[in-house]
N, C-alpha and C positions, 0 to 999 in steps of 0.2 A: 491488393491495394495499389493505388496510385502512388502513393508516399506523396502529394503537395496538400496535404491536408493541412501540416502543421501552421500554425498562425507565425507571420514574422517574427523574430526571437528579438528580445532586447539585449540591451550590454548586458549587462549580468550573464545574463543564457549564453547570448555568444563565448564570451568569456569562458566559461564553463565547459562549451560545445567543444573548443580546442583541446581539451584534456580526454575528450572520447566518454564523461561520463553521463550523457546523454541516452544512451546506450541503454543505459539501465535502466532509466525511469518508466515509469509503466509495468515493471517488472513485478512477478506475483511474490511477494513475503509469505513466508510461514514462522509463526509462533512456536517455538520449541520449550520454551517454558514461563509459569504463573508468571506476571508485574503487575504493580499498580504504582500509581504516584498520581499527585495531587497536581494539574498543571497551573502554569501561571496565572490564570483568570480565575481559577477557583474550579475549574471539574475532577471531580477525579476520572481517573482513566487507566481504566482495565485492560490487560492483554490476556490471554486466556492460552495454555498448550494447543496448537492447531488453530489457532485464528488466522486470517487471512487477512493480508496486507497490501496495497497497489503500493509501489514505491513511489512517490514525488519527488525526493531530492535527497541526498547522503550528504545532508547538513555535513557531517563531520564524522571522524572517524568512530564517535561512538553512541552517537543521535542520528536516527535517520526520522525525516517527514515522509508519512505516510496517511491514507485512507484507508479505512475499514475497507474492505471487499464488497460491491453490491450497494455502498454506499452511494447518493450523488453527487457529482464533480463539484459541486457549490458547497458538501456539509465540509465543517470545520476540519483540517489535518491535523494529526496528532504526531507524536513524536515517539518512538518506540527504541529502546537500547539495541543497538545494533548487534551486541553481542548474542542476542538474545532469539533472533531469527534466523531464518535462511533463506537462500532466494531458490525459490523453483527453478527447474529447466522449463524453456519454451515447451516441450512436452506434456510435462507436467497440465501447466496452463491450459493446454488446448484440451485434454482430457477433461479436466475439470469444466469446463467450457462446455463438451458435448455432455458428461455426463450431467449435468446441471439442466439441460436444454430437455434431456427426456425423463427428468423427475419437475412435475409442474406443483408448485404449490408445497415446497418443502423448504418447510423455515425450522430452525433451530430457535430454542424458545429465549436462547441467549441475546438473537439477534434485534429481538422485538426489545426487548430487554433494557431503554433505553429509557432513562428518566431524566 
């Protein structure tokens, strides 16, 4: 990669940028154990052992915003206890990435699972 992909950052980002937790975002989550809770707007919102999570932002020390995995950059973030996951190695990542690329057409029936 080139790395000038990124779109110009605002204050907020900036702000944030200086503390190096930039770093992370993008990072792959894993679910280590059952939650749900009810969010603000009225969804409830499942995490499931072994779900998979893009990191957004580490709201805070014990909320992080996140996306489903595989999800679109446009569907809504969710929030997931941070105690709750873990963050893969870049290795990890890339694995999943290739071995995902030579299984076509495998969906977990969780995923579809969306009402």
């Amino acid at each position: 990669g080139n790395g000038n992909r990124k779109p110009p950052l605002t204050g907020s980002q900036r702000r944030v940028r200086m503390f190096g937790v930039d770093r992370q975002v993008g990072r792959l989550l894993e679910a280590q154990f059952h939650y749900q809770y009810q969010a603000a707007d009225g969804r409830l919102v499942r995490i499931a052992e072994g779900d998979r999570f893009v990191l957004l932002n580490k709201s805070n020390q014990d909320w992080w915003q996140v996306r489903r995995e595989g999800e679109p950059k446009r569907s809504k973030p969710i929030y997931v206890p941070a105690a709750y996951v873990v963050e893969l190695p870049e290795t990890a990542v890339m694995a999943s990435v290739a071995k995902r690329a030579s299984l076509p057409g495998k969906f977990s029936a969780s995923s579809l699972d969306i009402s």
